[in-house]
C-alpha positions in Angstrom: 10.0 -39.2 11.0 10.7 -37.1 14.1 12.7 -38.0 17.4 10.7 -38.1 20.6 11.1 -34.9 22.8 13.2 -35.0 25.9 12.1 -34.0 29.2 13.1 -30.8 30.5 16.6 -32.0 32.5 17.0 -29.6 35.2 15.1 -27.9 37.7 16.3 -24.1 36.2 14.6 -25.6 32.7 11.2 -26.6 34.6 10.8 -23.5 36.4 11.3 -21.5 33.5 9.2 -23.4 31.6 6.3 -23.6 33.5 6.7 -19.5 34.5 6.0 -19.0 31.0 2.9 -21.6 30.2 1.9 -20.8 33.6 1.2 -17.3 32.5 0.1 -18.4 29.2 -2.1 -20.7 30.2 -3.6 -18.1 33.1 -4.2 -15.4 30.2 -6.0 -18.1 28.3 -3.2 -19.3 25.6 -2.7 -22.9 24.2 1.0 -23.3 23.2 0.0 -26.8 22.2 -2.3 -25.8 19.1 -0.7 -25.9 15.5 -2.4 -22.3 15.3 -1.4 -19.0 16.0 -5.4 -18.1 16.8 -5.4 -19.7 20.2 -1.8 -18.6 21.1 -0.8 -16.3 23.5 1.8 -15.2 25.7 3.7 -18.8 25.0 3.8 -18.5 20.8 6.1 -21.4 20.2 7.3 -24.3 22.2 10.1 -26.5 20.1 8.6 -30.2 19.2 12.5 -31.8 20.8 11.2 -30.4 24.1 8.3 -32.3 26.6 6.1 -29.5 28.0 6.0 -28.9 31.7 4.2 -30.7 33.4 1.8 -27.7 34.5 0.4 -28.0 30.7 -1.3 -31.2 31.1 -2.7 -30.3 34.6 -6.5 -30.8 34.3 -7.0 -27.9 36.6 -4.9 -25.2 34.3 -6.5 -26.9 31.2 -10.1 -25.6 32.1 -8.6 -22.2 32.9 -6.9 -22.0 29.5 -10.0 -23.3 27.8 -12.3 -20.6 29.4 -10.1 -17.9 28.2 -7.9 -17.4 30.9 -8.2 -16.3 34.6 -11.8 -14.6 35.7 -13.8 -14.1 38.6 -15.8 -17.1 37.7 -12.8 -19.4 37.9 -11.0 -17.9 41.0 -10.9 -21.3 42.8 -8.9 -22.6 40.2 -6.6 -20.1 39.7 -5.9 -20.0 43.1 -5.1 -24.0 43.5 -3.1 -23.9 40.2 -1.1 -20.8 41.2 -0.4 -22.0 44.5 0.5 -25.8 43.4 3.2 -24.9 41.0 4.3 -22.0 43.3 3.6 -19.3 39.7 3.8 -16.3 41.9 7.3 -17.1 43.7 8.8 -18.4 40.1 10.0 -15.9 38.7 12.2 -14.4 41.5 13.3 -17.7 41.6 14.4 -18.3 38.1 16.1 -14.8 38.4 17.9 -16.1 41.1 19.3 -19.3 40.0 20.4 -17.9 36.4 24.2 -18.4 37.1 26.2 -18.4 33.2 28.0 -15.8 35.0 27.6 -13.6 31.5 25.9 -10.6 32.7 24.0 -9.7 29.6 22.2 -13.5 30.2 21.4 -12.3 33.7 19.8 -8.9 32.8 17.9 -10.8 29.7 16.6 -13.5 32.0 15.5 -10.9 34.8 13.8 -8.7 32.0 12.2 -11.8 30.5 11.1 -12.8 34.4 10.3 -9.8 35.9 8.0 -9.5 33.0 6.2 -12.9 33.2 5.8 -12.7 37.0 3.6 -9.3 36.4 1.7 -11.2 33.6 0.7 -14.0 36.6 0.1 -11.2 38.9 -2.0 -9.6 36.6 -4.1 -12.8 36.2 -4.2 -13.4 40.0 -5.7 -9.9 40.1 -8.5 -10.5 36.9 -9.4 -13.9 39.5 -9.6 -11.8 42.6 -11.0 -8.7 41.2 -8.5 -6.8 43.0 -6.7 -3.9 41.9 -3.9 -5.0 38.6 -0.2 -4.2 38.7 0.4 -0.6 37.8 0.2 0.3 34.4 3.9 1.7 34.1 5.1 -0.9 35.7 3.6 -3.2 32.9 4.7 -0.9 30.3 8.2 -0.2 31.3 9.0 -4.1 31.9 9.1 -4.5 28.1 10.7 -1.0 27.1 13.8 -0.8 29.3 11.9 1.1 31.9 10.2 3.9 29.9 7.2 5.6 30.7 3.9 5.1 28.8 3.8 8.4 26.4 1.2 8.7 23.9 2.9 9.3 20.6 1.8 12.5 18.6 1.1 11.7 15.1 1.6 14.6 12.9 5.1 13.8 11.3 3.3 10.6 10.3 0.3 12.2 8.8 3.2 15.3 6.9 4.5 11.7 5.9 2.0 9.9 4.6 1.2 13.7 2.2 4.4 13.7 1.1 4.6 9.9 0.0 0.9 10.7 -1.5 2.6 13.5 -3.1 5.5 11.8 -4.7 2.7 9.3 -6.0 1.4 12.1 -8.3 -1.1 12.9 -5.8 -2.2 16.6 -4.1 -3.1 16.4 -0.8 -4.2 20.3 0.6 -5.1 18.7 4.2 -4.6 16.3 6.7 -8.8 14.8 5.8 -7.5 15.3 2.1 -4.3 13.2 2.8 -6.3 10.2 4.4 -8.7 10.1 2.1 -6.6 9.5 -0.6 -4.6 6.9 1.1 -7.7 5.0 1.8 -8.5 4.7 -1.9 -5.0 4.0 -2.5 -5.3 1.2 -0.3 -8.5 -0.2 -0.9 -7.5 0.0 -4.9 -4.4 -2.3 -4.4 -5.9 -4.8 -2.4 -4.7 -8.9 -3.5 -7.2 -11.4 -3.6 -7.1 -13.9 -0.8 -7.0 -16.6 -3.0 -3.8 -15.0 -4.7 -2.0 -14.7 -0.6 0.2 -17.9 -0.4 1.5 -17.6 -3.5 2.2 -14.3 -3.5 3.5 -15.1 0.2 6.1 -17.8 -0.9 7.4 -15.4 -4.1 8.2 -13.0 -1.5 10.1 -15.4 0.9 11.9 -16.7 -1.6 13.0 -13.4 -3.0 13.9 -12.3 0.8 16.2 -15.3 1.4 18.2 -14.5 -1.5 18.1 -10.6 -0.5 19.1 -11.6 3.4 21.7 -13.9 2.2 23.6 -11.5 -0.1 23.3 -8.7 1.9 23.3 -9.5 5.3 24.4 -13.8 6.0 27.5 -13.8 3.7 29.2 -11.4 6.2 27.7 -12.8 9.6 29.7 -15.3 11.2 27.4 -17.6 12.8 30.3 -20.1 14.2 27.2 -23.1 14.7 29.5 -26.1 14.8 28.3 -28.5 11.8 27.3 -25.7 9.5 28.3 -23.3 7.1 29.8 -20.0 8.9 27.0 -17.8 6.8 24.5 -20.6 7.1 24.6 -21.2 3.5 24.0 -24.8 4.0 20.6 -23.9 6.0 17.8 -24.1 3.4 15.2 -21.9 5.4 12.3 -24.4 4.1 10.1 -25.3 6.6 7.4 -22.7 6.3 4.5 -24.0 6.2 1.7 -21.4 5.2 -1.9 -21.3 5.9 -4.8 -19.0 5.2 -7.3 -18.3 8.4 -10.3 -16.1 9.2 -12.2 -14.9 12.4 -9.1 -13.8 14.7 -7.5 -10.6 15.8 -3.9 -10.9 13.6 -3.4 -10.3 10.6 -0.3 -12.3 9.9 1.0 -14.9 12.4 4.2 -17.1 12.5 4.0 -20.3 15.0 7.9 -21.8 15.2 7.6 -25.4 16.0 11.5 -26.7 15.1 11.6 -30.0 15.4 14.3 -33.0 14.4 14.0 -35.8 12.3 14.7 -39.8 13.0 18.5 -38.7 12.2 19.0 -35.9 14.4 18.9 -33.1 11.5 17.0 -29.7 12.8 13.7 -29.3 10.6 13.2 -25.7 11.4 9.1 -26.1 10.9 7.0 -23.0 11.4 3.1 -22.5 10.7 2.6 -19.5 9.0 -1.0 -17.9 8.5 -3.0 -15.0 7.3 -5.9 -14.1 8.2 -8.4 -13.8 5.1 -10.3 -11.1 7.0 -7.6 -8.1 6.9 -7.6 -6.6 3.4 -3.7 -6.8 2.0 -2.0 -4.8 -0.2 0.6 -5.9 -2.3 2.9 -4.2 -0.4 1.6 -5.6 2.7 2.3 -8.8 1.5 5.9 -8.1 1.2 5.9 -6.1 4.3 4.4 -9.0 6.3 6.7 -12.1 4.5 9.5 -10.0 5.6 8.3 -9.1 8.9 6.6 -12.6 9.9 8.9 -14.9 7.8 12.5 -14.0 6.4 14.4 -12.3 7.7 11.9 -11.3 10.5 10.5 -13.7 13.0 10.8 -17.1 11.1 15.0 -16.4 10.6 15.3 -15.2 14.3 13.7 -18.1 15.7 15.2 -21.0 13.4 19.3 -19.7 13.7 18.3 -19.5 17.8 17.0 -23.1 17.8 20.2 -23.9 15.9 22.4 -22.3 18.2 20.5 -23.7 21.4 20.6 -27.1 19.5 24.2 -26.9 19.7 24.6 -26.0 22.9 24.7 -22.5 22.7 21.7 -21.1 24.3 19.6 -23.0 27.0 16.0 -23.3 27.5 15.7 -19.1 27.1 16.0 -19.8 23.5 13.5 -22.6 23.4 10.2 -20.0 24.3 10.9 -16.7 23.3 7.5 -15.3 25.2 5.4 -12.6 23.9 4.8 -9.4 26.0 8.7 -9.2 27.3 11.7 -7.4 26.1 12.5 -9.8 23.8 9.5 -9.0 21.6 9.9 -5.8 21.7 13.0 -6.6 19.8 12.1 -9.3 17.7 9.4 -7.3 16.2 11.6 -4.2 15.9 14.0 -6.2 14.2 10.9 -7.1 11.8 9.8 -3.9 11.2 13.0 -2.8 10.2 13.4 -4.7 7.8 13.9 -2.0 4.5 16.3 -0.3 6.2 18.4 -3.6 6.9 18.3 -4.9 3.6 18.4 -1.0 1.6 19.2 1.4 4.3 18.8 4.7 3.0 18.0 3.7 -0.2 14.6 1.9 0.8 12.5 4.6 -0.7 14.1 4.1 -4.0 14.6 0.5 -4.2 11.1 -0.3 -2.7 9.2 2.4 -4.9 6.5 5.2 -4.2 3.9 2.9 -3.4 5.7 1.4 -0.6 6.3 4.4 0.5 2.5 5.2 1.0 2.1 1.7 2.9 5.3 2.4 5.2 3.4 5.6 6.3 0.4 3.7 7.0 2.5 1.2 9.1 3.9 3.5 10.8 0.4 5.2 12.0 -0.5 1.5 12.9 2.9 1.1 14.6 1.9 4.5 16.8 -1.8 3.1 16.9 -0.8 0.0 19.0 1.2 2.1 21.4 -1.2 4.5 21.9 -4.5 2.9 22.0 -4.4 1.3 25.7 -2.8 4.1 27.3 -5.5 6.5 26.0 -8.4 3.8 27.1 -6.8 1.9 30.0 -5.1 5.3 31.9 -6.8 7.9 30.0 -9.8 6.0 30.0 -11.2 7.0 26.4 -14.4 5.4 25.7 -14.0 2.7 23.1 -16.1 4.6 20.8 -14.8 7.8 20.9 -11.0 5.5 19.9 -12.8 3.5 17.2 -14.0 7.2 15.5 -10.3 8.3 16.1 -8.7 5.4 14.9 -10.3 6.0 11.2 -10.3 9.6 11.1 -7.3 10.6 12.4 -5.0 7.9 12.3 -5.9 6.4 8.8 -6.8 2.6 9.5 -9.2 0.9 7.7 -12.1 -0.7 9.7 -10.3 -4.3 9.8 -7.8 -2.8 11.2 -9.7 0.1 13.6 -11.6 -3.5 15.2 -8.4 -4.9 15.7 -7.1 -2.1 17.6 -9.8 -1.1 19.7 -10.3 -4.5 20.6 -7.2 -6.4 22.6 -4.5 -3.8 21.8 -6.7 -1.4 23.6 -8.4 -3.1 26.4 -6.3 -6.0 27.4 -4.3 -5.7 30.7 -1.3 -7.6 29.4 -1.5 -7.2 25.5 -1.8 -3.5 25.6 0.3 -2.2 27.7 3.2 -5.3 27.6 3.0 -5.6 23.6 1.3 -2.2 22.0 5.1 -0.5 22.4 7.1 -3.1 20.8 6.7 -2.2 17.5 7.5 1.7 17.3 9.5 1.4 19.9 11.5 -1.7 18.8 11.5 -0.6 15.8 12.5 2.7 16.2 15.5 1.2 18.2 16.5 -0.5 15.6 16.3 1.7 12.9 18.3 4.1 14.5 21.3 1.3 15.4 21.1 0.5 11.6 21.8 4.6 10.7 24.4 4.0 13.5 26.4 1.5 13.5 25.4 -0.2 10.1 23.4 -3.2 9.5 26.0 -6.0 9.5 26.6 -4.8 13.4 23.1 -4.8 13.7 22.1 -8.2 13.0 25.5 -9.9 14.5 23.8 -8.5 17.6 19.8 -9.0 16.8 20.8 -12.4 15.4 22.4 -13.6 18.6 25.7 -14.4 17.4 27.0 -12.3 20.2 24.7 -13.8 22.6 21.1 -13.9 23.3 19.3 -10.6 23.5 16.2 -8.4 24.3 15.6 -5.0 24.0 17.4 -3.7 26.8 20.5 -6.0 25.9 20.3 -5.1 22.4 20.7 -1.9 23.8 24.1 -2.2 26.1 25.7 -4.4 23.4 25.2 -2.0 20.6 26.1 0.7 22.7 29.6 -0.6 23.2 30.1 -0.7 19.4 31.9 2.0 17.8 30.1 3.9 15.2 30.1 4.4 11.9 31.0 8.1 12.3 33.4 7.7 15.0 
């Protein structure tokens, strides 16, 4: 049984709201579906919680289920934007934010500032006329950095030396991809093998998170263990999927039973058509389920739940600040749980994998700046996605697809996860993991990138 969701109470909630599934819907995403393939810029929307109103809208329907804003649509656009006032919303949201916590204030600006660009951009795809300027897309989600292609050759000296501590002798850098591609393609799992392999490594995470990381993190929710011990973590529910762009997805859905008790539902899929490694496997429960995005968004819908956060907790939109932390937080996952030690305790063939990530990581950063500002025909990126960077030709599709010519994904996501997780990473080596995750886990207060940032800055560290 499940309680019926509750309208959205105040008019700060329903402008926020329908900022974000006014973008979403405008870029073409369906926060509605059970499945992560036609989600977008919305990825979750809690089941307690009625949707604005702006989501059942007949008009901003059609737009959604054409794919978004396009000069063949324009009318529409134009009516929806102009009915639920999308392009005023987000300086108006900004503006009534009043928690009088300053760290709320710059996360809700960041997380505004970035949606209102995603709407202009849409406006502009309707009109035809010219899009928001790529930087200014780029450095709404990175703390205000400029778009920088990222040079690849430490990657490539690291991906030969984790070859090399496999037994292997790679003279070159064509010598050194080669032989991680058959590395790869020989340690590929059976898709028939991925859910079970998917829950073994949740469950072995859980226990990991809990014994490294919870049992020292005070989360002070009011009805609950301090460490959360009492919180199961259950309600993954995986899937298997084919003939979409991700590879592994994670859909939080929450949800309460007839009692009251928190459910903390998720969908999680994979998609059948990306090769995995057994090593990716393990890399994608942790990144996607525990501790990575699945952990993150259950303790936040406990903390909003109890009063907590508000309706910024609720959402958590793709292509803002916040996701480039969430997902740095995900990708740092070794170095939370092992620290320096994640090379030994993880093993030389997850070595080899990390250094492949790590190519992909620089691979979605770099891919629409070099075609969107560079303007490198998608040909020429496909040829140097496989022979330079490494990928395998799931993966070189992927990339030269969205990540490389979308106007919002590219530019608004591609940086999150080097840069996030380079962030990250380098606050773990800092200032330890426990600070780290008292901070990325919001006990201190609800965060993005750029609040991650100040808050961690004002920690003392560890060689102080």
């Amino acid at each position: 049984m499940h309680q019926q969701p509750r309208p959205l109470s105040s008019a700060y909630e329903i402008d926020y709201a329908t900022a974000v599934i006014g973008a979403d819907m405008l870029l073409g995403g369906n926060v509605g579906s059970a499945s992560g393939k036609d989600h977008f810029i919305a990825d979750h929307w809690p089941k307690d919680l009625q949707l604005p109103d702006i989501y059942t809208d007949k008009v901003a329907q059609e737009i959604m289920n054409a794919g978004g804003a396009s000069k063949e649509n324009a009318s529409q656009v134009k009516a929806v934007v102009e009915k639920y006032d999308l392009r005023g919303l987000s300086a108006k949201v900004i503006a009534a934010e009043n928690s009088g916590d300053s760290d709320v204030h710059e996360f809700v600006t960041g997380t505004m500032t970035s949606i209102g660009l995603m709407i202009e951009t849409a406006c502009a795809l309707a009109q035809e006329t010219e899009l928001p300027r790529y930087e200014d897309r780029f450095a709404s989600v990175t703390g205000g950095l400029a778009p920088k292609v990222l040079p690849i050759d430490e990657a490539i000296e690291e991906l030969a030396d984790s070859l090399i501590a496999l037994g292997k002798n790679p003279k070159t850098k064509d010598d050194a991809l080669a032989m991680a591609h058959e590395w790869e393609t020989g340690r590929y799992v059976k898709p028939e093998n991925f859910l079970d392999l998917a829950k073994n490594n949740i469950a072995r995470l859980l226990g990991e998170i809990r014994t490294k990381v919870l049992k020292y993190v005070d989360f002070n929710i009011p009805g609950y263990d301090p460490h959360l011990a009492d919180v199961l973590f259950d309600g993954i529910k995986f899937n298997t999927v084919s003939n979409t762009f991700f590879t592994g997805s994670l859909t939080y859905v929450g949800g309460i039973d007839d009692m009251g008790k928190p459910l903390l539902e998720c969908n999680y899929e994979y998609n059948t058509d990306h090769p995995l490694t057994a090593e990716n496997m393990w890399h994608l429960a942790g990144h996607e389920g525990i501790p990575g995005h699945y952990m993150q968004m259950a303790i936040m819908d406990l903390m909003r739940r109890n009063g907590k956060f508000g309706i910024e907790a609720a959402i958590s939109p793709m292509c803002t600040g916040e996701t480039t932390l969430m997902e740095g937080w995900a990708q740092a996952v070794p170095e939370l749980l092992y620290g320096e030690r994640s090379r030994a305790v993880l093993g030389p063939h997850y070595r080899v994998h990390t250094a492949l990530e790590r190519l992909q990581d620089m691979a979605k950063n770099n891919v629409s700046i070099l075609h969107q500002v560079q303007k490198m025909p998608i040909e020429t990126l496909r040829d140097m996605l496989s022979s330079q960077y490494g990928l395998n030709p799931a993966i070189v599709k992927k990339m030269s697809g969205g990540w490389a010519q979308h106007p919002v994904l590219g530019p608004m996501y591609g940086p999150a996860y080097w840069l996030g997780g380079e962030a990250v990473r380098g606050a773990i080596k800092k200032y330890g993991p426990l600070e780290v995750a008292k901070t990325a886990l919001h006990t201190e207060g609800i965060v993005d990138q750029n609040v991650f940032n100040l808050k961690m800055a004002r920690k003392m560290p560890l060689t102080a």
